[in-house]
C-alpha positions as CSV (number, residue, x, y, z in Angstrom):
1,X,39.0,141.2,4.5
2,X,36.1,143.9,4.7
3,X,32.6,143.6,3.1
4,X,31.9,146.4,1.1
5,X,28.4,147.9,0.7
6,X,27.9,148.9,-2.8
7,X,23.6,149.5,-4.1
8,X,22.7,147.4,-6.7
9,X,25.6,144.9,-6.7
10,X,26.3,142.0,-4.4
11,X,29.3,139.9,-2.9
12,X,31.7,142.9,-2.9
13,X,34.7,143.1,-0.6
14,X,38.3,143.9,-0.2
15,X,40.6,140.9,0.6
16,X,42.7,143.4,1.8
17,X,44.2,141.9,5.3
18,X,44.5,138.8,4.9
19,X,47.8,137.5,6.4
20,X,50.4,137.1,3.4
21,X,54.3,136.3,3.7
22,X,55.1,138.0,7.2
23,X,52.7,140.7,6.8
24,X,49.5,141.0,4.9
25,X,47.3,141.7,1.6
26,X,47.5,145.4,0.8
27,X,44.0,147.0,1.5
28,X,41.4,148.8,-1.5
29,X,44.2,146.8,-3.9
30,X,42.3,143.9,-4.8
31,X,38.6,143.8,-4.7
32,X,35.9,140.9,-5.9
33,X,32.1,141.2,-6.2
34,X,29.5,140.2,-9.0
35,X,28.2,141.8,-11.8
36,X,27.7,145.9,-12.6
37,X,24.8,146.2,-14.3
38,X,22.6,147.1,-11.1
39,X,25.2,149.5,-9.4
40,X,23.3,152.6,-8.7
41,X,24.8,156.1,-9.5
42,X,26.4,156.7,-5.7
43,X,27.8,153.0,-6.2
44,X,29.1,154.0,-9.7
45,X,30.9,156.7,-8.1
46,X,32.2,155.3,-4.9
47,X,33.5,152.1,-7.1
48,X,35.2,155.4,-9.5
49,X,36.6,156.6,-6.1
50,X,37.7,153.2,-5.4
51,X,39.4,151.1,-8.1
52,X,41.4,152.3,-11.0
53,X,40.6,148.8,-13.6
54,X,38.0,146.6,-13.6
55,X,38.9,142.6,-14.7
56,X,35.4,141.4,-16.1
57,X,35.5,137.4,-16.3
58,X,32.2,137.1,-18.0
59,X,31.8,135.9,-21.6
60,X,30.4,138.1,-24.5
61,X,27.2,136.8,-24.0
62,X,27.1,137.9,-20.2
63,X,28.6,141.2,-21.0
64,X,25.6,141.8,-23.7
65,X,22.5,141.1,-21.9
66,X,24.1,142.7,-18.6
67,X,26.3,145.6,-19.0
68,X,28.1,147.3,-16.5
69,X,27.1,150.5,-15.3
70,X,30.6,151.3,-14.9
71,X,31.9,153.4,-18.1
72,X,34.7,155.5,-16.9
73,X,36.5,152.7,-15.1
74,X,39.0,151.1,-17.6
75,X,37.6,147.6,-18.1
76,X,39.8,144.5,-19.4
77,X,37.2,141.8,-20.3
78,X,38.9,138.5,-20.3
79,X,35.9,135.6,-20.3
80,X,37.5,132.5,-18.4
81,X,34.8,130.0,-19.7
82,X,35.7,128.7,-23.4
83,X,32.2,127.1,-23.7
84,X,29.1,128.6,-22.5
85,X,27.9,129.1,-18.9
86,X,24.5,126.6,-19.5
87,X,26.3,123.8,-20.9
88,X,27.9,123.2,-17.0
89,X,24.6,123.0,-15.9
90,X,23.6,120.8,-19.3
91,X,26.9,118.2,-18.2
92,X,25.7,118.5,-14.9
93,X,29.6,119.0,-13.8
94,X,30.4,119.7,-10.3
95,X,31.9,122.5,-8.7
96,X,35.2,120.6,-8.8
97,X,35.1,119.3,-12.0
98,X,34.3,123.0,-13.4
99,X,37.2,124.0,-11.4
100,X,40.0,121.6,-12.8
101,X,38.2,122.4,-15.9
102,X,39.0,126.1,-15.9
103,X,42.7,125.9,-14.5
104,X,43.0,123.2,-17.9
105,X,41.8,125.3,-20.3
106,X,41.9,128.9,-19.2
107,X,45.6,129.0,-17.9
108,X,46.4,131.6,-20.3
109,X,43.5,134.2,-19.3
110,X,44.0,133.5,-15.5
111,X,47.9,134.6,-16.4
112,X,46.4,137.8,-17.9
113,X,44.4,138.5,-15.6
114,X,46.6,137.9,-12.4
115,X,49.3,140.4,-14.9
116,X,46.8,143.1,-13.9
117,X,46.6,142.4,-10.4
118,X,50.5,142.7,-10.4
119,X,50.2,146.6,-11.9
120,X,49.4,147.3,-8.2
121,X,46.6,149.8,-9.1
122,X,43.7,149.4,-7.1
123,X,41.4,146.4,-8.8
124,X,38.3,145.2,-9.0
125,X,37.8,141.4,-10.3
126,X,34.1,140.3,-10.8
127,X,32.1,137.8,-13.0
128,X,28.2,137.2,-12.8
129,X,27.7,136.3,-8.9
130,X,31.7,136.5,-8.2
131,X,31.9,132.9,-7.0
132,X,33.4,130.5,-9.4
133,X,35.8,132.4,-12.0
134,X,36.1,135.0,-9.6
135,X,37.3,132.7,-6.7
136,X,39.1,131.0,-8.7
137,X,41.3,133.8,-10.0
138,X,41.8,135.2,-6.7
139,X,42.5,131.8,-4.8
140,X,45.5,131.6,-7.1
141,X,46.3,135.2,-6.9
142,X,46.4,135.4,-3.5
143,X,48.3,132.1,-3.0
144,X,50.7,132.6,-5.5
145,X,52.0,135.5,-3.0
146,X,51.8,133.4,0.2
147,X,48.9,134.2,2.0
148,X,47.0,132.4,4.3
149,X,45.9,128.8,2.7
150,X,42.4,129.0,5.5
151,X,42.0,132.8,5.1
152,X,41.9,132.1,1.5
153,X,39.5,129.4,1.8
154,X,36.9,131.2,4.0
155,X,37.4,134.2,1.7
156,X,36.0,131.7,-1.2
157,X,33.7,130.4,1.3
158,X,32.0,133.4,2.5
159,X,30.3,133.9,-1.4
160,X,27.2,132.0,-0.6
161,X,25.9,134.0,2.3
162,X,26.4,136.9,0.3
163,X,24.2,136.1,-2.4
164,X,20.9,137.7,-2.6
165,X,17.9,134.6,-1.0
166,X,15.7,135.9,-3.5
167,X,17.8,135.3,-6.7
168,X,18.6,131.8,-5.1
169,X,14.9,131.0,-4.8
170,X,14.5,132.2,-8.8
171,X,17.6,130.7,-10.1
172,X,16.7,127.2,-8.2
173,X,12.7,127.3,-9.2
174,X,14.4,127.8,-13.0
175,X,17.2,125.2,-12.8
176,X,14.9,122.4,-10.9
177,X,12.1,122.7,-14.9
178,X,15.2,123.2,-16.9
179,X,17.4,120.7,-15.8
180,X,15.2,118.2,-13.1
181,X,17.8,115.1,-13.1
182,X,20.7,117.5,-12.2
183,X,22.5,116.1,-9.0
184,X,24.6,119.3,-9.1
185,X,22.7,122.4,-10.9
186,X,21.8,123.8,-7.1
187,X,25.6,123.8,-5.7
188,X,26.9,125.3,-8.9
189,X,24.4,128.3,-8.9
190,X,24.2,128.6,-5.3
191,X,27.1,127.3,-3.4
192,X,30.8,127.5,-2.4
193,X,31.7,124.8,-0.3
194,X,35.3,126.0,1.3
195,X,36.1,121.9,0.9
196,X,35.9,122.8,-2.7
197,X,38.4,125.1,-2.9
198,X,40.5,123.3,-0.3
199,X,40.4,120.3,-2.8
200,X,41.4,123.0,-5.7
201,X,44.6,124.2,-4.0
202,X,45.4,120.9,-3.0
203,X,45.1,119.5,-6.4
204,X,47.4,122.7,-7.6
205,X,50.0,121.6,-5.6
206,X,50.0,118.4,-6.7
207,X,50.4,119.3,-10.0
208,X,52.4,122.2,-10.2
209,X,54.3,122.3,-6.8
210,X,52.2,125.8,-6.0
211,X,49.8,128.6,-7.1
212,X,52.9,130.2,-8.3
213,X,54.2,127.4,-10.1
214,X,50.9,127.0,-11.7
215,X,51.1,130.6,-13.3
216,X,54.5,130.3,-14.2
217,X,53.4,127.1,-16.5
218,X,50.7,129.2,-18.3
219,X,53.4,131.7,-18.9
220,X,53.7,134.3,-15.9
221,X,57.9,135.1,-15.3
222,X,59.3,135.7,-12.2
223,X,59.6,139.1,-12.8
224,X,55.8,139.3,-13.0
225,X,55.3,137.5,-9.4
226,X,57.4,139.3,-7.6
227,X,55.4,142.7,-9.0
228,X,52.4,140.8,-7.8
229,X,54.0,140.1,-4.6
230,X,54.8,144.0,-3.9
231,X,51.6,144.5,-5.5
232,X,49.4,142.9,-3.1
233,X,51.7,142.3,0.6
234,X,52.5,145.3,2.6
235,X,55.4,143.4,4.7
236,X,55.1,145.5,7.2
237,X,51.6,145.7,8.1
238,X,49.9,143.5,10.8
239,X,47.2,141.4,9.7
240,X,43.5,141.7,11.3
């Protein structure tokens, strides 16, 4: 995994290197980060020299009042939250409980957008901050090819170092007048607790036997997982 410097957007990297199946993820073929709308015109260009499609997680709503600055990169918008991003906040839901809540009622659109993964061009995967939808979609993508369970959860993990102090400061000054009795507004702007996602792919497993066997209930074939699998692990390469 390699942090990526890109002006104007945060929490980019390559998970390329993680261990996977005997070898290891396939590097610049799956990249994460937040939101476009700040990328500067060299970052707009190195991302066009980087990544051939662009999965966009965010809702309409998102989309609108932040566009991309991306416009020649093809762009597959598929918004993983069915209700809106405040009313999490408004339930006051946990990180886990937003979690089970989007493998419950997104299955379909984490299929879709895994299906682009498998394609095996270079691609980059982002929502607003790149933390929740975002690590959710490429926990499951990554373990549904065997990689490494920890490397996966201190890939999640590493998100809130990443994110900018100063938009931490504003979004907690905002959430603590909009939403004061909130036990957990702070951790689901702010936070990825790698126990969280630990407790996600634990609870997958439970469930559905794997990440793989997850997918393959929202309606991914076999066919389609083993493209993902040559998609994403060079089985010859030695991990980092």
């Amino acid at each position: 995994m390699s942090l990526i410097r890109l002006d104007g957007v945060f929490n980019v990297r390559d998970v390329g290197g993680i261990p996977a199946g005997g070898g290891a993820i396939r590097e610049g073929r799956l990249l994460r980060s937040g939101n476009l709308v700040a990328a500067t015109p060299a970052a707009v260009a190195e991302l066009e020299r980087r990544v051939s499609h662009i999965v966009d997680l965010r809702d309409d709503q998102e989309v609108a009042s932040a566009p991309s600055a991306t416009t020649e990169i093809a762009t597959t918008h598929l918004p993983l939250f069915l209700g809106s991003v405040a009313s999490f906040f408004e339930d006051d839901m946990s990180l886990d409980e937003m979690y089970l809540q989007l493998l419950a009622e997104s299955g379909e659109r984490l299929v879709d957008a895994i299906r682009i993964i498998a394609r095996g061009e270079p691609t980059l995967v982002h929502c607003t901050v790149g933390k929740d939808r975002t690590g959710v979609t490429i926990a499951l993508a990554l373990s549904a090819v065997g990689a490494d369970r920890e490397a996966i959860i201190t890939d999640y993990a590493l998100t809130a170092s990443m994110l900018p102090p100063e938009r931490n400061r504003r979004i907690i000054a905002f959430l603590e007048v909009q939403h004061p009795e909130a036990k957990h507004a702070v951790a689901l702007a702010t936070q990825s607790p790698a126990d969280v996602m630990r407790r996600l792919l634990d609870e997958v497993d439970a469930r559905w036997g794997s990440a793989a066997g997850y997918l393959e209930a929202n309606g991914m074939t076999d066919a389609e997982l083993e493209a993902l699998r040559r998609a994403l692990v060079d089985g010859s390469a030695v991990h980092r």
